[in-house]
C-alpha positions as CSV (number, residue, x, y, z in Angstrom):
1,X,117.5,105.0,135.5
2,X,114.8,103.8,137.9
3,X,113.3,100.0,138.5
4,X,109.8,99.4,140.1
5,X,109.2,95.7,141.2
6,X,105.9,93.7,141.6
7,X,104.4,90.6,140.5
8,X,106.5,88.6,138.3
9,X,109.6,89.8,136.2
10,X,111.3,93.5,137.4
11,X,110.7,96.3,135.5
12,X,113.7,98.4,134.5
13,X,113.0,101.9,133.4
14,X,115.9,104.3,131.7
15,X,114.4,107.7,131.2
16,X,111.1,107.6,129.0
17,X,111.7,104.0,128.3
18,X,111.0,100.8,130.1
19,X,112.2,96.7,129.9
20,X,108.0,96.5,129.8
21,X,107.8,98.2,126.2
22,X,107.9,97.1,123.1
23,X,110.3,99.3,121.3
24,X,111.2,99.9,117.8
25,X,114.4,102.0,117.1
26,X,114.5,103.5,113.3
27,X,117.8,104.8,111.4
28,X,120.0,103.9,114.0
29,X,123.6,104.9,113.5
30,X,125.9,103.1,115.1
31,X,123.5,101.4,117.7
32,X,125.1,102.7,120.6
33,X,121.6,104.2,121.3
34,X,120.3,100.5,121.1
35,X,123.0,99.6,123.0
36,X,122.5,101.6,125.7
37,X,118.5,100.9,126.8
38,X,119.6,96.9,125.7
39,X,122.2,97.2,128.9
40,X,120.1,99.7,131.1
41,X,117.1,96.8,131.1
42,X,119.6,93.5,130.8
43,X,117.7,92.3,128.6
44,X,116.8,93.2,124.7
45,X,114.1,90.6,123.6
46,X,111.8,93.7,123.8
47,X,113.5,95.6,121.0
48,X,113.6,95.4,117.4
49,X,116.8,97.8,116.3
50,X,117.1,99.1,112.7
51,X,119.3,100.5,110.0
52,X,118.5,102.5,106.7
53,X,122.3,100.7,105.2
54,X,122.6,97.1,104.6
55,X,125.5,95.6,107.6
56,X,128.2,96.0,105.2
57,X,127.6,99.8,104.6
58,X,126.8,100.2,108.0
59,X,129.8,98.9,109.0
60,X,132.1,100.9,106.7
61,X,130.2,104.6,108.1
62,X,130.0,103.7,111.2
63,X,132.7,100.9,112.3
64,X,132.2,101.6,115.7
65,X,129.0,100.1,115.7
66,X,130.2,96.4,115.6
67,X,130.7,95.5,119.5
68,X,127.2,97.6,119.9
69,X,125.5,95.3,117.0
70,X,127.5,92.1,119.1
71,X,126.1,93.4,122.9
72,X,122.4,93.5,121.2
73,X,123.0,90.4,119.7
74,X,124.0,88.7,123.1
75,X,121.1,90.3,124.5
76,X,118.3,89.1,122.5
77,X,117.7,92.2,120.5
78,X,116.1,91.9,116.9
79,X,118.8,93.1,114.0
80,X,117.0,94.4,110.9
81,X,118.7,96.3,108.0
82,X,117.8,97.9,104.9
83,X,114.6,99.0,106.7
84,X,113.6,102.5,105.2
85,X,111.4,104.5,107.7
86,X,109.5,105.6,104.9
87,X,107.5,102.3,104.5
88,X,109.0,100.3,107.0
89,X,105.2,99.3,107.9
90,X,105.0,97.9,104.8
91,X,108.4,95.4,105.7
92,X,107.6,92.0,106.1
93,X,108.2,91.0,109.4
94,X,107.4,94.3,110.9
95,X,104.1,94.9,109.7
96,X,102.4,92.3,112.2
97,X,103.4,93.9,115.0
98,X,102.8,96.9,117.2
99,X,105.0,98.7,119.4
100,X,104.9,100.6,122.9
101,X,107.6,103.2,121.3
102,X,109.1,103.7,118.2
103,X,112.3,106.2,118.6
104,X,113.4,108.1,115.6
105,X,116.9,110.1,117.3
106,X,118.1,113.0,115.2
107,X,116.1,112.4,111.9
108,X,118.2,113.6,108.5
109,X,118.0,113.0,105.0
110,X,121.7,113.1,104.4
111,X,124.1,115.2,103.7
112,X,125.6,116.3,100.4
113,X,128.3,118.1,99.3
114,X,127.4,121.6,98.2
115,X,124.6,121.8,100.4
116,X,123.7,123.4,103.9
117,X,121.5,122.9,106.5
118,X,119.9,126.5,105.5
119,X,119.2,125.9,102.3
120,X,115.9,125.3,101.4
121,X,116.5,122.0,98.7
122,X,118.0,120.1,102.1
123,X,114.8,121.7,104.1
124,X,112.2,120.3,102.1
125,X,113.8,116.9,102.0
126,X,113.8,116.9,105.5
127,X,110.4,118.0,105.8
128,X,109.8,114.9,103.1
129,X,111.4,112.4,105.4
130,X,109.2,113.5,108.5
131,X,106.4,113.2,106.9
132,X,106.8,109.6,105.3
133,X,108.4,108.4,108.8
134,X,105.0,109.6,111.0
135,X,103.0,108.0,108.1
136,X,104.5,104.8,108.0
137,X,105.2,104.7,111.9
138,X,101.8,105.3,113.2
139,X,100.4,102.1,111.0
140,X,103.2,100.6,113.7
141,X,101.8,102.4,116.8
142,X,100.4,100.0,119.6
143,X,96.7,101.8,120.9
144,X,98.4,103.9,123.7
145,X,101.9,103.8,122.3
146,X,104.1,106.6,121.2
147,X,106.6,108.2,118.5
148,X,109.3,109.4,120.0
149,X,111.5,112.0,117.3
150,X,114.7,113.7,119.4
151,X,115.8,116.9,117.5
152,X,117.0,120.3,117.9
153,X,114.1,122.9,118.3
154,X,116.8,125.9,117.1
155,X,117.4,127.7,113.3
156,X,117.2,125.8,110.9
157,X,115.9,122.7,112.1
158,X,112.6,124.5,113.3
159,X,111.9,125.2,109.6
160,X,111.6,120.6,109.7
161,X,108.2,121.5,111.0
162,X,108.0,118.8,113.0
163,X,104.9,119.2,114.9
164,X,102.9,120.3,111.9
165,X,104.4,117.4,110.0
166,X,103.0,114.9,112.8
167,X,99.9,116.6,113.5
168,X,98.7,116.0,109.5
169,X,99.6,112.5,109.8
170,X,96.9,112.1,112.8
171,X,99.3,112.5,116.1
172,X,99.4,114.9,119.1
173,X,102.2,116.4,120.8
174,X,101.8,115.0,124.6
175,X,104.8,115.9,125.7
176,X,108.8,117.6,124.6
177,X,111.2,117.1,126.9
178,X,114.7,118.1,127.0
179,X,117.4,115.8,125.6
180,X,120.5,115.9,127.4
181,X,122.7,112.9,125.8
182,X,124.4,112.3,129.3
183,X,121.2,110.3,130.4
184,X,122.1,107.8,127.8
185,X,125.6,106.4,128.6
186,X,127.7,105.5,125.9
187,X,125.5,106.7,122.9
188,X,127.0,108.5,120.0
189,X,125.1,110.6,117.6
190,X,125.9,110.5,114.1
191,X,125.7,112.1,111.2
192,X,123.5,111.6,108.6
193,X,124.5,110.3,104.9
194,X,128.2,109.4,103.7
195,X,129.9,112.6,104.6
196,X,132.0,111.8,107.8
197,X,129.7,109.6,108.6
198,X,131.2,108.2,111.8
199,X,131.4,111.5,113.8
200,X,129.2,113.1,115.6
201,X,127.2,116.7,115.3
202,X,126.9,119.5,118.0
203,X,123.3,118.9,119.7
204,X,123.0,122.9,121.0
205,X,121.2,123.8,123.6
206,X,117.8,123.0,122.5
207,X,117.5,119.2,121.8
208,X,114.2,118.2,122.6
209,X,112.3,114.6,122.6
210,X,109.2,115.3,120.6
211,X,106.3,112.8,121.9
212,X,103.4,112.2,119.9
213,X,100.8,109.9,119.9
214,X,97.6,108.6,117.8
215,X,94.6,111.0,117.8
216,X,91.9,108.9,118.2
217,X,89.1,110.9,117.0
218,X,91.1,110.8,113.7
219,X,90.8,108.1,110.6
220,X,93.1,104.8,110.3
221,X,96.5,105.1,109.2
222,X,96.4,103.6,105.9
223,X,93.3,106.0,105.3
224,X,95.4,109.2,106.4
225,X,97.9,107.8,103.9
226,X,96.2,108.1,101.3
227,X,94.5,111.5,102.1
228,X,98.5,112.8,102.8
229,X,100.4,111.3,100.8
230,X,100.4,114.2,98.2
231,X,100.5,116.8,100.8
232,X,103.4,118.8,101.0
233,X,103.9,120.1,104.9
């Protein structure tokens, strides 16, 4: 964590993210994530935090999350729920606005019983959910803003396809950059769906944060919609 100062208020910076963005957080589990860049800055009237779950199943998976959900609140952070990342550009209050980052941490379409994270049903549903989050997200994306997806980059999550999956939806790769969760005190990854919901998952040894961006040269995002939305990755 690093702060540079200047003209007017301090800037606060915690790894890839600074007090100076405008940051959007997507299928957070039990905000500890939020939490964290919300206390590294002192401030979270920068940050809009959301859930998949309404509070009252978010609170029942994951009831750790209700001091991190009170420490945003005291902090200024915006609260939304039942936001689905699928066509969150298409929500209301979010559609308006534009963000510096949008952070997507450890993307998964749920788990089920019966199925493993080699089989190829789960697989393509996680290749579904990628490609629906970049869609909707870079309708989000401020001119020079970024999409910042944190995943493992081992068997089978490499069969996600996440760089593909971006690339058709009109971003780049800039940059991947390894995630080591020790640079974000206090968060917890969870697990996806209703299965244990509250514990968290072995992150290997090849966690990466995936940074894309908008390719310019490329059409408007409701246009690549449209042109994509039938494409299977």
């Amino acid at each position: 964590m690093g702060e540079a100062s200047g003209v007017g208020k301090r800037e606060i910076w915690i790894m890839h993210y600074s007090s100076s963005h405008s940051i959007l957080l997507v299928g957070e589990g039990d905000f500890s994530f939020s939490a964290c860049l919300a206390k590294a800055f002192g401030s979270a009237k920068n940050m809009i935090a959301t859930s998949y779950d309404n509070l009252g199943k978010l609170l029942e998976k994951h009831w750790t999350a209700r001091i991190h959900l009170d420490e945003l609140k005291r902090l200024g952070c915006t609260l939304l729920h039942e936001i689905n990342v699928k066509d969150m550009h298409e929500d209301d209050f979010l559609k308006a606005k534009r963000f510096d980052r949008i952070i997507f941490n450890f993307p998964h379409s749920g788990h089920e019983i019966g199925l493993h994270e080699r089989d190829e049903e789960l697989i393509l549903r996680h290749r579904e959910l990628l490609r629906d989050f970049f869609s909707s997200a870079r309708c989000l994306l401020s001119k020079n803003g970024e999409i910042h997806v944190s995943h493992r980059d081992d068997e089978p999550y490499r069969q996600w396809r996440i760089r593909s999956s971006a690339n058709k939806r009109g971003l780049i790769l800039k940059e991947m950059v390894e995630f080591q969760k020790k640079d974000y005190p206090g968060y917890h990854n969870k697990r996806g769906g209703d299965i244990k919901s509250n514990k968290t998952f072995p992150l290997g040894d090849r966690s990466f944060t995936f940074k894309f961006s908008l390719n310019k040269d490329l059409e408007d995002c409701e246009s690549l919609r449209k042109n994509f939305n039938d494409l299977m990755i």
